[in-house]
C-alpha positions as CSV (number, residue, x, y, z in Angstrom):
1,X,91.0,114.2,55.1
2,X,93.8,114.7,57.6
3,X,93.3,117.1,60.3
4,X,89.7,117.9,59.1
5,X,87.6,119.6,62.2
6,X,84.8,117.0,62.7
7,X,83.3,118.2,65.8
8,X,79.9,118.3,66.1
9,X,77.5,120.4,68.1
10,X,74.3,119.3,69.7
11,X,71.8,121.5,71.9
12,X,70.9,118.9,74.8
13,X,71.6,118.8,78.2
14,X,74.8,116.1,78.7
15,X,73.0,113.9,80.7
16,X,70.6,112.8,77.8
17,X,73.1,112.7,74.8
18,X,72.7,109.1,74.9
19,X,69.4,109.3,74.1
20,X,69.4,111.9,71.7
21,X,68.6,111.0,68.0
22,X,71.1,113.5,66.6
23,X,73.8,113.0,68.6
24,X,73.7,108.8,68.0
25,X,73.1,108.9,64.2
26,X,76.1,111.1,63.8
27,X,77.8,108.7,66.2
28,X,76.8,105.4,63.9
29,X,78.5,107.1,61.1
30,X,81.3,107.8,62.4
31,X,82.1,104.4,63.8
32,X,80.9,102.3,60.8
33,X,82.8,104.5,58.8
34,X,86.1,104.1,60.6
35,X,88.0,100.7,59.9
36,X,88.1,100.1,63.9
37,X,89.1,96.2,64.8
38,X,87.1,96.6,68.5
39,X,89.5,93.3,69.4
40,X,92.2,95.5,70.6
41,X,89.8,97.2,72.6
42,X,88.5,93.8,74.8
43,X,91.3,93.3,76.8
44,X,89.6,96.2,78.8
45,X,86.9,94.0,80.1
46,X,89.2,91.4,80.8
47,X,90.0,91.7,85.2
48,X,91.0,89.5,87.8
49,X,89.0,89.9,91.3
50,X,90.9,88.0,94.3
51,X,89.7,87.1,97.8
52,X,92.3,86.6,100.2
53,X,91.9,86.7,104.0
54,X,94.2,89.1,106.3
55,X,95.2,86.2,108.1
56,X,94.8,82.1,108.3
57,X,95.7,79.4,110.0
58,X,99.1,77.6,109.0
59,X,97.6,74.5,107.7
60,X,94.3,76.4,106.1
61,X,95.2,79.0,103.5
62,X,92.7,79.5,100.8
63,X,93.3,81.9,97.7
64,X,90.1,82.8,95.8
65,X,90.1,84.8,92.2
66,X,87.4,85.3,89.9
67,X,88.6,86.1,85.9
68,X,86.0,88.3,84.2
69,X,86.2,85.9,81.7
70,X,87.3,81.7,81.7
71,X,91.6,81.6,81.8
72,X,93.8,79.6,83.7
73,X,94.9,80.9,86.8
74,X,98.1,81.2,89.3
75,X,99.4,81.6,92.5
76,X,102.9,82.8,93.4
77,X,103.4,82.9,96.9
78,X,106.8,84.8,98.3
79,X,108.1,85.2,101.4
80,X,107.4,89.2,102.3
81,X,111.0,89.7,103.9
82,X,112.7,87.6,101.9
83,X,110.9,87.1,98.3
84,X,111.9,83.8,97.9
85,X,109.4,82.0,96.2
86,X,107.5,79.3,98.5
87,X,104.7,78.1,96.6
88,X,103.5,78.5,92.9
89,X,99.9,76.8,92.2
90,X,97.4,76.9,90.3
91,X,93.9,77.6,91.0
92,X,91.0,75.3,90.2
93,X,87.9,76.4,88.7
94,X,84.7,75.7,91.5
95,X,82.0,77.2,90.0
96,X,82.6,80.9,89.4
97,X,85.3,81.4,91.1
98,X,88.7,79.8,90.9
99,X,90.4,78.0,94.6
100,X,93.7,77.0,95.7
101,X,94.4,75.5,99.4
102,X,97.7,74.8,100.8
103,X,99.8,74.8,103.9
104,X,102.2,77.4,104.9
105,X,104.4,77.8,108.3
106,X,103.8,81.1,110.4
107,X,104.8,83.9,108.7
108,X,103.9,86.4,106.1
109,X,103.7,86.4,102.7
110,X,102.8,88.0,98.9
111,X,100.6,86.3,96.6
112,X,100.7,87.5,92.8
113,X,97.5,85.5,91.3
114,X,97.5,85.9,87.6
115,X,94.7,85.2,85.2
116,X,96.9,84.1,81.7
117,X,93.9,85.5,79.8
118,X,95.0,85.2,75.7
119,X,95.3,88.7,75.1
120,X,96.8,90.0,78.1
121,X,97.7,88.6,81.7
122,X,96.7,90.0,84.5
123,X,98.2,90.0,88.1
124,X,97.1,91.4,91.5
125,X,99.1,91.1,94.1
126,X,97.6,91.1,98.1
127,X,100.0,90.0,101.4
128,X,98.6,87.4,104.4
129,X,99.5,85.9,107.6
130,X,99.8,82.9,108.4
131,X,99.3,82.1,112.1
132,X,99.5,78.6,114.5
């Protein structure tokens, strides 16, 4: 029934509604009796962490990202003044987290490391140094 009032009203303090019988039964009917497809809802828990130093040496640059789940991973690395791209790799998986190395001369840059995750790709973006 559209734009039927189906609040409820329980007496408990907030902080234990989550344990409170009343409150979670109501809450199990309502959700199994909504056609919901939770699917759309799990590119939520889907996040890219990176690690990337301030600064590094030219020849020892080391990009680090961790997907919260497994997806192949990119760098993008851009000059900062002039955006040109210099670099694009990707980032091998080493246990838990992914790793790239390479080279760059002296300058600084922006990374955009993106995690091409099925549902929806994410990208975070950091800037680094690069020093003799």
């Amino acid at each position: 029934m559209s734009g039927a009032h189906r609040e409820i009203y329980v007496a408990e303090h907030h902080g234990s509604l989550q344990n409170f019988d009343p409150a979670l039964v109501n809450l199990l009917g309502v959700m199994t009796g909504m056609e919901l497809d939770l699917r759309t809802f799990f590119s939520a828990v889907q996040t890219l962490s990176v690690d990337i130093d301030d600064v590094y040496g030219a020849s020892d640059v080391v990009l680090r990202a961790t997907p919260s789940v497994e997806a192949p991973v990119a760098a993008r690395i851009e000059d900062a003044e002039t955006k040109a791209v210099v670099q694009t790799l990707p980032l091998v998986e080493d246990g838990d987290v992914y790793v790239a190395r390479t080279a760059l001369p002296p300058g600084a840059y922006r990374v955009k490391v993106t995690a091409d995750f099925p549902t929806n790709p994410v990208t975070v973006t950091e800037t680094f140094l690069t020093v003799r």
